[in-house]
C-alpha positions, -999 to 999 in steps of 0.1 A, spaced: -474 475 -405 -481 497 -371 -493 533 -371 -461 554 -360 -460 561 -322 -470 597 -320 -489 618 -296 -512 633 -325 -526 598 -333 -556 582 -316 -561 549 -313 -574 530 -346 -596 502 -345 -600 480 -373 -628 492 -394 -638 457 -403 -643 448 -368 -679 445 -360 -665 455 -323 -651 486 -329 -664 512 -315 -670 539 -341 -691 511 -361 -718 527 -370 -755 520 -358 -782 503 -382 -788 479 -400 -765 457 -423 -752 470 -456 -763 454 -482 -734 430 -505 -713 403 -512 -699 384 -483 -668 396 -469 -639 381 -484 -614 392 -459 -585 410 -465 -551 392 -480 -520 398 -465 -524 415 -434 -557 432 -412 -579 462 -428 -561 481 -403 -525 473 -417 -537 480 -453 -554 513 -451 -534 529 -420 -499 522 -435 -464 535 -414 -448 565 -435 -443 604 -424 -478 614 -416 -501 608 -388 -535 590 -388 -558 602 -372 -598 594 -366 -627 626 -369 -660 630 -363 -681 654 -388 -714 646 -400 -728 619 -380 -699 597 -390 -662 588 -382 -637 597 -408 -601 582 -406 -576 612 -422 -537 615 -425 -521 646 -421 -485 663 -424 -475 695 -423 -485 729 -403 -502 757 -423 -528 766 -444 -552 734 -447 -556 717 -484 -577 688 -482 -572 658 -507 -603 637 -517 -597 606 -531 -613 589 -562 -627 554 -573 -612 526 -571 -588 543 -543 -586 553 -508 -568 583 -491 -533 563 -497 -536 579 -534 -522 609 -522 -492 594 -503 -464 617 -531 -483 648 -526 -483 652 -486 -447 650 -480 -443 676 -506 -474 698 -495 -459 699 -460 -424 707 -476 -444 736 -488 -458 753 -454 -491 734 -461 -514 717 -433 -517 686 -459 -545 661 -449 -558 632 -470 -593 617 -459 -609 582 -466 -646 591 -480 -675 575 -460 -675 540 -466 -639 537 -478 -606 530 -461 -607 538 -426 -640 556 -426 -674 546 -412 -693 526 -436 -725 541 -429 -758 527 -445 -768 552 -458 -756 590 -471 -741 584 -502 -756 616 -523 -732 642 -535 -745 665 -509 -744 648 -480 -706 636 -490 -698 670 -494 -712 680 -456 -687 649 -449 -659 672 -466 -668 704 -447 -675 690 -412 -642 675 -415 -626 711 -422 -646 724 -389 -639 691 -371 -601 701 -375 -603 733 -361 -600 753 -396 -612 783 -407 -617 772 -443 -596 750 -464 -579 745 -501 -598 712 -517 -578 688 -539 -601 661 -553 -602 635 -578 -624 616 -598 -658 613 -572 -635 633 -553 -630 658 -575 -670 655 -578 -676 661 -544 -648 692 -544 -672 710 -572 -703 705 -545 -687 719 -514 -674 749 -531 -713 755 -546 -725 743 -510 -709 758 -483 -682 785 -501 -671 799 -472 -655 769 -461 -634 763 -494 -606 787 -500 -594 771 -538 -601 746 -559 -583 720 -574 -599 692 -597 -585 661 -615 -599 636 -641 -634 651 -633 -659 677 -650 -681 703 -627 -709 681 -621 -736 698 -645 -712 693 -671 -707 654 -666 -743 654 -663 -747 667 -697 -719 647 -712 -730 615 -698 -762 620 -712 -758 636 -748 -722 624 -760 -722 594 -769 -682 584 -766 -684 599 -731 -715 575 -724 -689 546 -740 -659 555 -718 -685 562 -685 -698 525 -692 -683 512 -657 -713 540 -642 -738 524 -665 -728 489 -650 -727 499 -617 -768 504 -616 -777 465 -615 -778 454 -579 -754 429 -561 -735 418 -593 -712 450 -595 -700 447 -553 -693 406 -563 -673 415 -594 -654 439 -575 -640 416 -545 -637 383 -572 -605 369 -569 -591 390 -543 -608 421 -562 -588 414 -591 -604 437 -614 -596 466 -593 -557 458 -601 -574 459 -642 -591 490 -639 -562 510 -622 -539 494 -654 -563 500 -683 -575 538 -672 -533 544 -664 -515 561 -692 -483 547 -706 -468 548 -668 -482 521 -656 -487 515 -618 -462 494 -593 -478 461 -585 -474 472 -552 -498 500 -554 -520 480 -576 -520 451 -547 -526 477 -517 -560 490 -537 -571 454 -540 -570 443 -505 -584 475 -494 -616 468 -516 -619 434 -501 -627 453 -466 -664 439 -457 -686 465 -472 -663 485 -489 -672 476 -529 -706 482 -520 -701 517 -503 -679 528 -532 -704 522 -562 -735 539 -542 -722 578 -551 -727 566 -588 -755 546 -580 -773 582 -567 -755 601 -599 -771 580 -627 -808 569 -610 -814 605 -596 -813 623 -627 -851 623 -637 -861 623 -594 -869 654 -575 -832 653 -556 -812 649 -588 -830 677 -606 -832 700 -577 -791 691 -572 -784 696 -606 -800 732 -602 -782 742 -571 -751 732 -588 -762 763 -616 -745 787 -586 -707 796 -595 -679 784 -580 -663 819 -566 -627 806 -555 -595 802 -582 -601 774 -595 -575 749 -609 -588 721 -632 -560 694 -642 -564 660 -662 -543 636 -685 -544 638 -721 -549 600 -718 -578 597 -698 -599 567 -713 -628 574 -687 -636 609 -686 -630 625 -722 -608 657 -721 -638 671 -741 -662 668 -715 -639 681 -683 -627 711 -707 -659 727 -703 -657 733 -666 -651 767 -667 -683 782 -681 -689 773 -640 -663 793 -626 -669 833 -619 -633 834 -601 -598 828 -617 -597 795 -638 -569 780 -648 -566 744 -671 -539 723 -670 -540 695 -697 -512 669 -687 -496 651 -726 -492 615 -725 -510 605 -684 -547 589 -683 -567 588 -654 -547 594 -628 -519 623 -633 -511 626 -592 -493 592 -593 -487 586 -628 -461 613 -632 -466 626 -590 -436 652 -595 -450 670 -623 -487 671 -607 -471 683 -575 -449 708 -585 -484 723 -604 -504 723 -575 -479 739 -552 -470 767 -574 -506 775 -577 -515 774 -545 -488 796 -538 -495 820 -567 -507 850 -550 -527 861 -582 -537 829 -602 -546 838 -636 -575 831 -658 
């Protein structure tokens, strides 16, 4: 697959090409050895043809690959583990339909984004976020995240709320609250155990590219609700894991979550994260969800001194934006149209 021909796009080297020229400087990441990419060139699998344009931006002493549809009001969609921006692919059509600038960005060190060697706290990812809302030329922006992403949306609106105009979480707590749930319920430990495993070195990057990253395609079907995901989807997540560098990239955000809680950075970050979010805040997850217990996202709110609304979704699981995509849509755009979002 080819990145359609339009002005608006820049050119897009292959981010597993040790040539390219927005590789980043320093030393080699640590990991597994690549394994390549079935079925086509990293390019092909994370910079697929469709409706929106790919483009590459610089914010934070890194390059970030986003695509974008739509002219508008910016809402910014962060992506979520085991995933890249390509998650998002039902919601920018319809976000564009909407009168929405609708742009869906690769992390750092996932997709089409730099794999830096280092940077992977929640507060440097978040300066990723923001830069990339300058780096486009906007005033401020409406963040959509989920999972880490949704993570990472809870930071930036604590670190920089001027840049965030509203809120919208999936399948993810405010962070103090995962914290505390990770820590002091024990079922919440249970269904977080992938975290846990994530802290021994090496082993979790090789388990993650085995056979062609197979247990990415097992993790996207156990943590799905009863509508399970096309093989097709679950096939374009694998090879994009198998990227050189990638696995390892993805796990360090949860490597910094778990090992920083008794340092000086974790406890100083959990206590900047004690300001409140000020923007309407929408906070959605599936009634399913075997990794993050509705019990422990439902909380969220005691964070939130601005309009909060929950919106529990019967019968999805981890992911609600592609599991049933028409019903998570249709809730986002109505609330980010609603004028007045209530409490």
């Amino acid at each position: 697959m080819t990145v359609p021909e339009t002005p608006a796009a820049t050119a897009s080297p292959d981010p597993a090409s040790p040539d390219s020229p927005a590789a980043p400087a320093g030393p080699a990441l640590p990991g597994p050895a690549p394994t390549g990419v079935p079925g086509g060139s990293a390019a092909s699998v994370v910079r697929p043809e469709g409706p929106w344009v790919h483009r590459d931006v610089a914010a934070n002493g890194a390059r970030f690959h986003i695509a974008e549809m739509g002219d508008g009001p910016l809402v910014l969609l962060l992506h979520g583990f085991p995933q890249f921006w390509w998650t998002w692919r039902h919601q920018l059509p319809v976000l564009a339909e909407a009168g929405f600038r609708a742009v869906a960005m690769d992390l750092r060190g996932v997709g089409g984004s730099d794999r830096t060697p280092r940077g992977y706290d929640p507060a440097n990812l978040a300066l990723d976020i923001t830069g990339v809302i300058r780096s486009l030329g906007e005033p401020d922006a409406a963040l959509v995240g989920h999972d880490l992403g949704g993570y990472l949306a809870w930071t930036a609106a604590v670190m920089r709320p001027k840049l965030v105009r509203r809120l919208a979480v999936s399948s993810m707590p405010h962070p103090r609250r995962w914290r505390s749930a990770m820590l002091a319920d024990p079922r919440q430990s249970s269904a977080g155990s992938h975290i846990w495993g994530f802290q021994r070195p090496w082993i979790p990057e090789r388990r993650l590219v085995a056979d062609d990253a197979a247990l990415v395609g097992r993790l996207m079907r156990e943590w799905s609700g009863p509508r399970q995901p096309e093989d097709e989807a679950v096939d374009t997540y694998r090879r994009a894991m198998t990227i050189p560098s990638t696995a390892h990239c993805s796990i360090e955000p949860y490597r910094w979550m778990v090992r920083s809680m008794a340092r000086p950075d974790g406890i100083q970050f959990n206590r900047r994260m004690k300001r409140p979010v000020r923007v309407p805040t929408l906070h959605l997850h599936g009634s399913l969800d075997p990794v993050m217990r509705t019990r422990s996202a439902a909380g969220s709110g005691e964070y939130v001194e601005a309009p909060y609304r929950w919106r529990l979704f019967d019968g999805l699981g981890h992911f609600p934006h592609e599991e049933d995509p028409v019903a998570f849509s249709t809730e986002l755009v109505n609330w980010l149209k609603d004028p007045e979002p209530d409490r």
